[in-house]
C-alpha positions, 0 to 999 in steps of 0.5 A: 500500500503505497502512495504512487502518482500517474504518468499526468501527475494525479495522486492515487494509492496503490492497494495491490492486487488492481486495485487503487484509491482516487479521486476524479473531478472531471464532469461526466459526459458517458451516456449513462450518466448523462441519462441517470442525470436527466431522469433524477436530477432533472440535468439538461443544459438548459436547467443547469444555465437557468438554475445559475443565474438563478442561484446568483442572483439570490446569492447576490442579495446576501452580501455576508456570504463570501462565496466564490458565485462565479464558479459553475462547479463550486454553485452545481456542487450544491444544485444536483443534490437539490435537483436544480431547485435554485431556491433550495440550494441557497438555503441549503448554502446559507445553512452551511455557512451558518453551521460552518460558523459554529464555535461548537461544531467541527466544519472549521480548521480543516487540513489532512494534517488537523484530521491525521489521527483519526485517519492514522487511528483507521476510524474512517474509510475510503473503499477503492470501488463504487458500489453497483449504483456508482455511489462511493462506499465510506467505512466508519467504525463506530466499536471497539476498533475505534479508540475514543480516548484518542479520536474523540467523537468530534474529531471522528466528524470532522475526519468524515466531513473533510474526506465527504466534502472531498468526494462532494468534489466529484461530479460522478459523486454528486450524482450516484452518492455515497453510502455509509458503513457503520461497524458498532461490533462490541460498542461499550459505555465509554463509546456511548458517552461520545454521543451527546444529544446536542452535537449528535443534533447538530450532526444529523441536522448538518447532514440531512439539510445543510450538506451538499451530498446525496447520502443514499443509504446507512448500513449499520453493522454488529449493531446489538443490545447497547445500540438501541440505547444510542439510537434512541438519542438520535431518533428525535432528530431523524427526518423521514427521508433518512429514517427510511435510508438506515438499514439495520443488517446485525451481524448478517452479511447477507443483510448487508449484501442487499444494499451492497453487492459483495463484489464492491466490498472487502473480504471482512465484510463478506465480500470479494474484494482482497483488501489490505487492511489500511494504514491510515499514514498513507490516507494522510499523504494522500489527502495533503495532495488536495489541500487546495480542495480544502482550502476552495470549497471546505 
């Protein structure tokens, strides 16, 4: 597992065995795409210009926001997962800004090197492949493989939403999604402490209203008796559409299976995927190459 670069200079982590990590920020053109966004996102050139102007023009009454408005990509970031509604998408930007703006919150200071050690700890995951719908596969665990005493529930946030924001980035991604991964085997009270209600409120609200992603589905994973004790401080701030995207799958691969087809997923999760387990040192290096995503659009 090494970090390599290609013959045009583009980062990327070699896992071995054909498989690879990287990013890739180029609009897509593939037909396929181009239908799948059509049929849900309503994309066609003549949206897309309309939706802008729209969206400028709005922008351009709130003067506090210092937002770069004349970047087609950084504005279609926040319009495909409102389906080119401009209205939505500026409230879903003013809602970002504001959560950004939080002192108690975790959106700020965002580098590789500010979130080194929970990547270094393996907390959070980037799996090489899309899943069977082109949706990135993100691995979080939420157990005993996480230690709480050195990568507290906030930083395992922040952690998340720089390597989120960072697949926010890729066309392909605003388009498919990204689903969620969440291994709580052997979760223990001192876990549990992690999860107060306020932030775990902030966290959800950011998620299902402000961020600028299609989160598709959450997997939750060895999710036994102490869990429903956690659930129950997050269900109050569940909206519906994210209440019916949570699938419980136990310790059942084959539950886990439905949502996510074995030939995306790693051996230790069922799958066919020879994985090598990660060093998280390396996820670090090749986040550095994008500090320039961090600091544009984060």
């Amino acid at each position: 597992m090494a970090l390599k670069f290609d013959e045009s200079k583009v980062p990327f982590i070699d896992l071995g065995n054909d498989l690879r990590i990287s990013l890739d920020f180029t609009e897509y053109s593939d037909e396929q795409s181009l239908d799948k966004g059509r049929k849900e996102l309503r994309e066609s050139p003549e949206i897309v210009d309309n939706a802008l102007k729209d969206l400028r023009q709005l922008l351009k009454s709130e003067e506090k926001l210092d937002i770069p408005i004349n970047d087609d990509a950084f504005l279609i970031r926040f319009l495909r997962p409102r389906k080119y509604q401009a209205d939505t998408a500026f409230e879903m930007i003013k809602g970002y800004y504001k959560m950004k703006a939080k002192k108690d919150f975790v959106l700020d200071n965002i580098s590789a090197k500010a979130i080194s050690v929970a990547l270094e700890e393996r907390v959070i995951k980037l799996y090489p492949n899309r899943d069977q719908h082109g949706r990135r596969i993100v691995y979080m665990e939420a157990g005993a493989s996480w230690n709480c005493s050195k990568v507290p529930f906030p930083e395992v946030i922040r952690a998340s939403h720089a390597l989120l924001t960072l697949l926010s980035l890729e066309p392909r991604t605003q388009l498919n999604g990204i689903v969620f991964i969440v291994n709580f085997d052997r979760l223990s009270f001192s876990h549990l402490g992690q999860f107060t209600p306020k932030f775990m409120k902030n966290v959800l609200d950011y998620g299902q209203r402000y961020a600028p992603m299609r989160i598709k589905s959450i997997n939750l994973i060895n999710n036994a008796k102490l869990f429903n004790v956690l659930f129950k401080i997050c269900k109050p701030f569940l909206g519906q559409k994210w209440g019916q995207r949570i699938h419980f799958h136990g310790s059942s691969s084959e539950a886990l299976h439905k949502q996510i087809e074995p030939h995306c997923l790693p051996e230790k999760l069922g799958g066919a995927l020879n994985v090598p387990e990660y060093d998280g040192r390396v996820l670090v290096e090749f986040l550095e190459q994008f500090q320039d995503k961090f600091d544009g659009n984060i």
